[in-house]
N, C-alpha and C positions, 0 to 999 in steps of 0.2 A: 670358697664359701665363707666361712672365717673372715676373709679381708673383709669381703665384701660384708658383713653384719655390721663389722667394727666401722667403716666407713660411713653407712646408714646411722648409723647413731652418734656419729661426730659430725653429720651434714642435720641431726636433727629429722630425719625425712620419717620416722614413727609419728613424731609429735603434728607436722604436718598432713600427714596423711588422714588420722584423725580428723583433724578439724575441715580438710577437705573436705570426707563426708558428713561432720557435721551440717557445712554448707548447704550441702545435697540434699538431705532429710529437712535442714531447718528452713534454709534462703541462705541467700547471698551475702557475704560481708564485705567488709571493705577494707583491704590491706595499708595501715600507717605506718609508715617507714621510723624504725627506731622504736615501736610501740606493738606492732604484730596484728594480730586479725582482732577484726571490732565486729562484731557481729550485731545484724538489725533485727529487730526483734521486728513482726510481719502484723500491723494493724490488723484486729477485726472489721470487716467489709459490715456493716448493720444494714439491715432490710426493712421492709414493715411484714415481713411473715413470719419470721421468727427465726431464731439457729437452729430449727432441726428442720426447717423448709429445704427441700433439693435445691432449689436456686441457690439461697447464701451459703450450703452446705459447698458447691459449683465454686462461685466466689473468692470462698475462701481455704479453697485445695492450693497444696503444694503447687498442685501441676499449671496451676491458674498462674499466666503472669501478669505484674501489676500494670503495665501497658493493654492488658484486655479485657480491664476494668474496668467501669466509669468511673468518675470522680468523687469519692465519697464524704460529701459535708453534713456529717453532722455537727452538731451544735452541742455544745456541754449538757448533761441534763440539768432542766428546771422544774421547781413543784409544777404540778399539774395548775393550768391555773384558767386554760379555754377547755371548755366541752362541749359534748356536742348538745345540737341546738340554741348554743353560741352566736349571736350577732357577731362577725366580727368586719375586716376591713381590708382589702388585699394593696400591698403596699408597695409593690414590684410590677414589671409587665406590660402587658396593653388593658390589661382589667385593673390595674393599678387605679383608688379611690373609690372602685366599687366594694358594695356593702351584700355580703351573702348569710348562707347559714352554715354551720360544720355540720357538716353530715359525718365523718370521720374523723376518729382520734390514733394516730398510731405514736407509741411513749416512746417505743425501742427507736426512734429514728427524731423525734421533735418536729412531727409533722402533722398537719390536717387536711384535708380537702374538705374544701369549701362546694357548696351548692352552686353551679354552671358558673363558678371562678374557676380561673388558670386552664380551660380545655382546650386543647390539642387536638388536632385531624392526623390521622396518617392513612396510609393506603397499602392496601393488603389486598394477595393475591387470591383472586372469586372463580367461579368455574364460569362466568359470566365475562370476565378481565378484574379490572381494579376493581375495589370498592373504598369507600372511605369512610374511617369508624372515628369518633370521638373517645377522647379518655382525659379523665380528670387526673391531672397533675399534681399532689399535694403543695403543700407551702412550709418553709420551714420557722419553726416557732423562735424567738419574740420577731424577727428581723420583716419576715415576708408576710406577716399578717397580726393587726392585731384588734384589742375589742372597740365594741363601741360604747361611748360614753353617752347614757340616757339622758344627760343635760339639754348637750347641742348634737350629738348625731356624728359627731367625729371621733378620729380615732386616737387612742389613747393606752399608756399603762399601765398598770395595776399593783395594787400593793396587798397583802393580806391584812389585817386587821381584828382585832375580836370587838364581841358586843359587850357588856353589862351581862348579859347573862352566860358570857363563854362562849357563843359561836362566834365560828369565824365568818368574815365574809370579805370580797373582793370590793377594795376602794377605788375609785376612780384617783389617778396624781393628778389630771388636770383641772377637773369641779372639784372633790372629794365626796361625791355620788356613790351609796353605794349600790352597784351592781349585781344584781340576784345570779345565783346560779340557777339553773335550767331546772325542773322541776322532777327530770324524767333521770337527772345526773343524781341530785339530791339525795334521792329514795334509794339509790341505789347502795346493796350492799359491797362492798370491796373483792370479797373473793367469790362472791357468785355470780356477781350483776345481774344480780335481779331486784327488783324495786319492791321496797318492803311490803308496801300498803296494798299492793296487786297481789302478794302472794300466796296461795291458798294451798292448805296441804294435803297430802294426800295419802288416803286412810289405808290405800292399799298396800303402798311401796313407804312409805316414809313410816321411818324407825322412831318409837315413841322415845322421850329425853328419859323416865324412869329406864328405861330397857339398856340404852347405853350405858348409862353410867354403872348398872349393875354388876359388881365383880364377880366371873365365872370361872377368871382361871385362880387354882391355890398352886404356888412354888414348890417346886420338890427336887430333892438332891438326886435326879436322874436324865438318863439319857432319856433320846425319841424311843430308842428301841425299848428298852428297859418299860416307861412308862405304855408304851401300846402293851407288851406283855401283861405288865400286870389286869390291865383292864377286860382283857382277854383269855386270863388264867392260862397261861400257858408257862409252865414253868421251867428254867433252865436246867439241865439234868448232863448237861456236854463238862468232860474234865478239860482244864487248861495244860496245854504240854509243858514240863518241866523246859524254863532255858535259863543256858548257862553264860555269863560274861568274863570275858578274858583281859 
C-alpha cells in the first residue's frame, strides 16, 4: 500500500485525477504536450427568452453537447438604435430589398422580426395528417436588416447625433436626414415600458410619492428577537449558564 501511494504521486496521478474531474463538471479540455491541460471555457447559448427560460436553461446544461446545438451567431451588442414600428429593409433571403415594419425587438440576441419578412412553413403532425404553419424568423442586427432613409426610400445607416437643444436623434450617413423615432418607443419609459402620456394612476393600488419617501423605520442596537420582545412587553427573566474555556 505504501509503494503504491509513493508511486501515485511520482506518476503525478492525484494532480491528474483532479483535473479529470474538473473536465467532467466543467467541459472538455485539450491536452498540449509540454504545456498540460488548457481548459475551454463553454460559451453562453443567448435566446430571445431570456436565461431563466427552460429552453436556454436546456442549451446551456452540462449534459447538452455542442454538436446538439444550433449554431449560435450572435452579434456584438450595439446601442439600441431600430425599434419597433421601425420602417426598415431586409437585406438577406428571397425577401431580401423588401420594406416591412418591426413588429419585435429582442436586445439579448440582436434581433427583430419584421412584419410578413423572412417567414418560414414547416409541417407538423395534426390529428388530421400534416399541417403547415408559418413562423416569422427574426433578422440579425446591423447585417440582415436595416432602416429606411425618408429621402429616397432605401436602405441605409445610422449615426446618433444631438440637437441644439440636447436631444438626440438618429441621422441618416447617406442624406443626413434626420430620422424620427416611433412615437409609441419615444414615450416609453426604460424600466416599465410604459408610455408616459397614456399613463394614468391609480387611486387604489398606487402608493402616493409623500408616503414612500416617509421614514418609518428608527435603528436600534438590537436583535429581530430582542426588538419583537420589546414591543410586546415580554420580558427576559431566563439565567444564562455559566461556561467555562480551556
Amino acid at each position: 500500500m505504501r509503494l503504491t501511494l509513493t508511486l501515485l504521486r511520482r506518476t503525478d496521478y492525484w494532480d491528474r485525477f483532479v483535473h479529470r474531474l474538473v473536465r467532467q463538471r466543467i467541459g472538455q479540455g485539450k491536452y498540449r504536450a509540454l504545456r498540460g491541460w488548457k481548459e475551454w471555457d463553454k460559451d453562453w447559448y443567448f435566446t430571445k427568452y431570456g436565461p431563466t427560460h427552460p429552453l436556454e436553461l436546456k442549451l446551456n446544461s452540462l449534459n447538452f453537447g455542442h454538436k446538439g446545438r444550433p449554431e449560435n451567431l450572435v452579434l456584438p451588442y450595439y446601442e439600441p438604435y431600430i425599434f419597433e414600428k421601425d420602417q426598415v429593409m431586409c437585406m438577406v433571403g428571397k425577401d431580401k430589398g423588401r420594406i416591412g415594419t418591426v413588429a419585435v425587438v429582442y436586445r439579448s440576441t440582436n434581433e427583430v422580426v419584421v412584419e410578413n419578412i423572412n417567414v418560414r412553413y414547416e409541417l407538423i403532425d395534426a390529428e388530421d395528417g400534416k399541417q403547415a404553419i408559418s413562423r416569422q424568423v427574426p433578422l440579425k442586427i446591423p447585417d440582415e436588416v436595416k432602416l429606411i432613409d425618408p429621402a429616397d426610400k432605401t436602405a441605409t445607416d445610422v449615426l446618433w447625433r444631438h440637437l441644439e437643444d440636447g436631444t438626440r436623434v438618429r441621422v441618416s450617413k447617406h442624406s443626413g436626414r434626420i430620422i424620427p423615432i416611433p412615437i409609441n418607443e419615444e414615450q416609453k419609459t426604460e424600466g416599465d415600458n410604459i408610455a408616459v402620456n397614456s399613463y394614468v394612476a391609480n387611486r387604489d393600488k398606487d402608493t402616493d410619492k409623500n408616503e414612500v419617501s416617509k421614514v418609518t423605520f428608527t435603528p436600534k442596537l438590537k436583535t429581530f428577537e430582542q426588538d419583537i420582545m420589546d414591543q410586546m412587553g415580554i420580558e427576559e427573566d431566563r439565567q444564562y449558564r455559566k461556561s467555562f474555556w480551556y
